[in-house]
C-alpha positions in Angstrom: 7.1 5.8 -27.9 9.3 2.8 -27.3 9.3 1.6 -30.9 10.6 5.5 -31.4 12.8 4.6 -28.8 11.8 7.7 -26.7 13.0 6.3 -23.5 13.5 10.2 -21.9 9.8 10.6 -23.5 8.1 7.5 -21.6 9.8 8.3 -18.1 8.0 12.1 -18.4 4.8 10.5 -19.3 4.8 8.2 -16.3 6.2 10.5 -14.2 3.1 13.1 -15.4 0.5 10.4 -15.1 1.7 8.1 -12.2 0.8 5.3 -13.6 3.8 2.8 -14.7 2.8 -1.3 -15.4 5.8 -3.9 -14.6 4.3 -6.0 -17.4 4.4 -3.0 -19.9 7.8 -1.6 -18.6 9.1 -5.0 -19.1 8.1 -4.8 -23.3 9.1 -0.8 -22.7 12.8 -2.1 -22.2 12.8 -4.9 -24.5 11.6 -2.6 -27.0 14.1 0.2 -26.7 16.9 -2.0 -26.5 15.7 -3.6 -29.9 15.4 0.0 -31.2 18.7 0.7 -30.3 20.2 -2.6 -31.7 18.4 -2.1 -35.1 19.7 1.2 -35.3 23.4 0.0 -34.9 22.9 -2.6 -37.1 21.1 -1.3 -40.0 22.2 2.6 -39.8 20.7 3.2 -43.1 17.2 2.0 -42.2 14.7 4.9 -41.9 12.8 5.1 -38.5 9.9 4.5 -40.3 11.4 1.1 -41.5 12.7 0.1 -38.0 9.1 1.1 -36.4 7.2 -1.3 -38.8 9.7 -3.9 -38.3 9.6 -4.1 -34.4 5.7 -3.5 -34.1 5.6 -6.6 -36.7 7.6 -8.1 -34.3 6.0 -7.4 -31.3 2.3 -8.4 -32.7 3.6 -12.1 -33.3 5.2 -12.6 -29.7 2.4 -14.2 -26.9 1.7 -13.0 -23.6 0.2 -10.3 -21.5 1.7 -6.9 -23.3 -0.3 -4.3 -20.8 -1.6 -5.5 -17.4 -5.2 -6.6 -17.7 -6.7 -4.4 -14.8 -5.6 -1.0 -17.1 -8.2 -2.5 -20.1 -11.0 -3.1 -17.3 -13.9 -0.3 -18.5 -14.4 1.7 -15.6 -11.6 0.8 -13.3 -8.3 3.0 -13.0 -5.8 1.5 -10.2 -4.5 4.5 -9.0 -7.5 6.2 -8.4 -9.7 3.6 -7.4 -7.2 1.5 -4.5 -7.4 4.1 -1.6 -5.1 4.7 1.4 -5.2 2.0 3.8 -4.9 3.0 7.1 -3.2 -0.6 8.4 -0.5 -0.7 6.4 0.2 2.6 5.4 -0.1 4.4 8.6 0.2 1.5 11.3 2.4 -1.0 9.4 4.2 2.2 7.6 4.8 5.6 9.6 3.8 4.6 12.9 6.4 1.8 12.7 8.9 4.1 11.2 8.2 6.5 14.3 8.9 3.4 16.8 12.0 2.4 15.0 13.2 5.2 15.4 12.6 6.4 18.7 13.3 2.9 20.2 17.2 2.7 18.3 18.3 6.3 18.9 16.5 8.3 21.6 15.1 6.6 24.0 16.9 5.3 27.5 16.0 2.3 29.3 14.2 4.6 31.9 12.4 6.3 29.3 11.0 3.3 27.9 9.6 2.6 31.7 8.0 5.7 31.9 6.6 5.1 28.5 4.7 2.0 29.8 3.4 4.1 32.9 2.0 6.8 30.6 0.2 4.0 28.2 -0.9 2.1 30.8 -2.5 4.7 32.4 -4.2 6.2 29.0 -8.1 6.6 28.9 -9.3 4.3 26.1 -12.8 4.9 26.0 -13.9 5.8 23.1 -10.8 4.2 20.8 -11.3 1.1 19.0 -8.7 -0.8 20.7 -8.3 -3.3 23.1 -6.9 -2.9 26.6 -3.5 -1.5 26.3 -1.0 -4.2 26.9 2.1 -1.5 27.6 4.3 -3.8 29.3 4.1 -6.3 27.0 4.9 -3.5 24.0 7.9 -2.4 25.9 9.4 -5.8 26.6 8.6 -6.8 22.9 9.4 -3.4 21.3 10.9 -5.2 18.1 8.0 -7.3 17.3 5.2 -5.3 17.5 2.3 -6.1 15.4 -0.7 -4.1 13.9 -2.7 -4.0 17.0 0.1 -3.0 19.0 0.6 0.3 16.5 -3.1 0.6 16.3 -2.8 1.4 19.9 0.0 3.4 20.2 -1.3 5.6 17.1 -5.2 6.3 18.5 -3.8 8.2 21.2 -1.5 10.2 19.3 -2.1 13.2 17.6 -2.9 12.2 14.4 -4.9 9.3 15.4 -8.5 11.5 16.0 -7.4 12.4 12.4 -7.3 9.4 10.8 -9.8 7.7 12.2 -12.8 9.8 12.6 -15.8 7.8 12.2 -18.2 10.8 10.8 -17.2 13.8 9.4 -19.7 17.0 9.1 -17.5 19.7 7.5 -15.3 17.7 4.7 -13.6 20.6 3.3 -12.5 21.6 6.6 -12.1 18.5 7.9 -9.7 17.9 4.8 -7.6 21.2 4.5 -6.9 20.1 9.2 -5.9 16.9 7.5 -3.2 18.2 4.9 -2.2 20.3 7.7 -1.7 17.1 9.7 -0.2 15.2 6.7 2.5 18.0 5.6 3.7 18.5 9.7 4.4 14.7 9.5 6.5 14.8 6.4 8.0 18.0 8.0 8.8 16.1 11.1 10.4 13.0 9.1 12.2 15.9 6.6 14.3 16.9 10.2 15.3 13.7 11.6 15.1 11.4 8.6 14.8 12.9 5.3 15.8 9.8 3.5 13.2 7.8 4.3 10.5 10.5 2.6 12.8 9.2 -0.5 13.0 5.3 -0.3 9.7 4.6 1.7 6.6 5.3 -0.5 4.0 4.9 2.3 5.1 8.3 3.5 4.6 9.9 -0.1 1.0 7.8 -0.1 -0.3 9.8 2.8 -0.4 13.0 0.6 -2.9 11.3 -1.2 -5.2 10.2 1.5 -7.4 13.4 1.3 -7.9 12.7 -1.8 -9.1 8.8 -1.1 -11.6 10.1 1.5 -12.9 12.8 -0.3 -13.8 10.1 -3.0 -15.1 7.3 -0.5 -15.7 8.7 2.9 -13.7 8.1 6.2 -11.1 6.6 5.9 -12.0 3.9 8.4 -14.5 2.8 6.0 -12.3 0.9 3.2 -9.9 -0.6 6.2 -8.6 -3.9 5.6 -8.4 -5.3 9.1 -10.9 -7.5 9.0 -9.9 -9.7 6.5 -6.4 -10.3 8.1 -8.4 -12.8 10.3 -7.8 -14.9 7.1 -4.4 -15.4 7.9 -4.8 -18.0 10.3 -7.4 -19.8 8.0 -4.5 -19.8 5.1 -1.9 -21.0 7.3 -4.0 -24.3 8.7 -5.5 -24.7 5.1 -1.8 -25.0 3.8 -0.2 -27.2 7.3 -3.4 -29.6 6.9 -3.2 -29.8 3.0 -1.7 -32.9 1.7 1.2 -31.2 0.6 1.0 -32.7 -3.3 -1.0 -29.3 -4.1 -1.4 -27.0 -1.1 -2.7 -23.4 -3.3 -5.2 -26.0 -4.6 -6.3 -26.8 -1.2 -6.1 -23.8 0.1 -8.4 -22.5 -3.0 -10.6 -25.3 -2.1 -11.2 -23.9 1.6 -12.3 -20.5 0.5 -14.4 -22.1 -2.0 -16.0 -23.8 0.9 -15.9 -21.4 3.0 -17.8 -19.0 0.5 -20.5 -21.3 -0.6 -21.5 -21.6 3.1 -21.6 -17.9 3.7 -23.7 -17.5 0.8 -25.9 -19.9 1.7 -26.5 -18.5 5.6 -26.9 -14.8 4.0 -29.6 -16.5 1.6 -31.4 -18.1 4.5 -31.7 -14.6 6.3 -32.3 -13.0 3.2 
């Protein structure tokens, strides 16, 4: 389509598929613009002639044309990455929802009554630690994902998201939409243009999807391996500083080999 130069074409396919590759786009424009610069220059050429010419063209030029992951059998990105809930929900709308309650409506003195209500909530039974709520409140600006982790479980939608078993899916899932499209309602009357510019909010219609597919949502969390972090950052201050990624690589190579070999003396 490019080589056509269908440019209106290829923004209605993506737009009908949801799928749309930097790498390709980046040929996609290149492509068009040569189209177009053919066609100026050579008016008399037939678009048959100008096709043949660019894909000869494009065949002899190296690199990645399509991103690798669309040619793996079996795998399709968009379908197979779910919803996470860390940073969609916690690093994404529950953050948004803070922002914006901490830099417009709320006082001083509600912010104190805030910490007397979270202090005083009932955690048994949510997979948090203990709540922290002065802290939160003095520090309101650098919260972290444990801190929204906690201030989400006790919300409303937090029984919804993070529902360890569920019995009845297809109820289960139309209480969820219901859930989902109240939020985006919710955003749509005090901050419409962040539906618009922030995708995590648009991601969230698609999480009944995700757990349809793979279960509760809890199950493909990515918590767990942000205890990384701290390993990356010590692999890189104690590399030698001529090659840290390779250093860093090196650890995790480590690392790995030693897991394997403790799993394959259990085993």
């Amino acid at each position: 389509m490019a080589m056509h130069g269908d440019g209106k074409g290829i923004e209605e396919l993506q737009r009908a598929t949801g799928t749309k590759d930097k790498v390709a786009q980046c040929w996609i424009d290149v492509l068009l613009k040569r189209v177009d610069d053919l066609h100026r220059a050579s008016p008399q050429h037939s678009k048959a002639d100008i096709v043949s010419e660019i894909q000869t063209w494009f065949d002899q030029q190296p690199g990645e044309k399509l991103n690798p992951l669309l040619n793996i059998t079996g795998l399709d990105p968009s379908q197979d990455t779910p919803v996470e809930l860390l940073h969609t929900i916690l690093l994404g709308v529950m953050k948004y929802i803070w922002h914006f309650l901490n830099t417009s409506q709320w006082s001083e003195t509600d912010r104190h009554l805030l910490a007397i209500w979270l202090q005083s909530t009932d955690i048994s039974g949510l997979t948090v630690p203990p709540i922290r709520a002065g802290y939160m409140i003095q520090y309101k600006n650098n919260l972290i994902g444990k801190h929204f982790k906690t201030l989400m479980q006790p919300a409303i939608l937090g029984p919804d998201f993070w529902v360890p078993e569920i019995d009845d899916m297809d109820y289960y899932l139309e209480q969820l939409k219901i859930a989902v499209a109240n939020l985006l309602d919710a955003f749509d009357t005090v901050d419409p243009l962040r539906i618009l510019v922030k995708i995590k909010l648009h991601l969230l219609a698609h999480l009944p999807d995700d757990i349809r597919r793979f279960g509760p949502a809890i199950r493909f969390v990515t918590e767990i391996y942000e205890a990384n972090n701290g390993v990356f950052q010590l692999s890189s201050i104690y590399s030698n500083r001529l090659a840290p990624s390779c250093d860093i690589s090196l650890k995790f190579a480590s690392m790995s080999r030693v897991k394997q070999r403790i799993y394959m003396k259990f085993d």
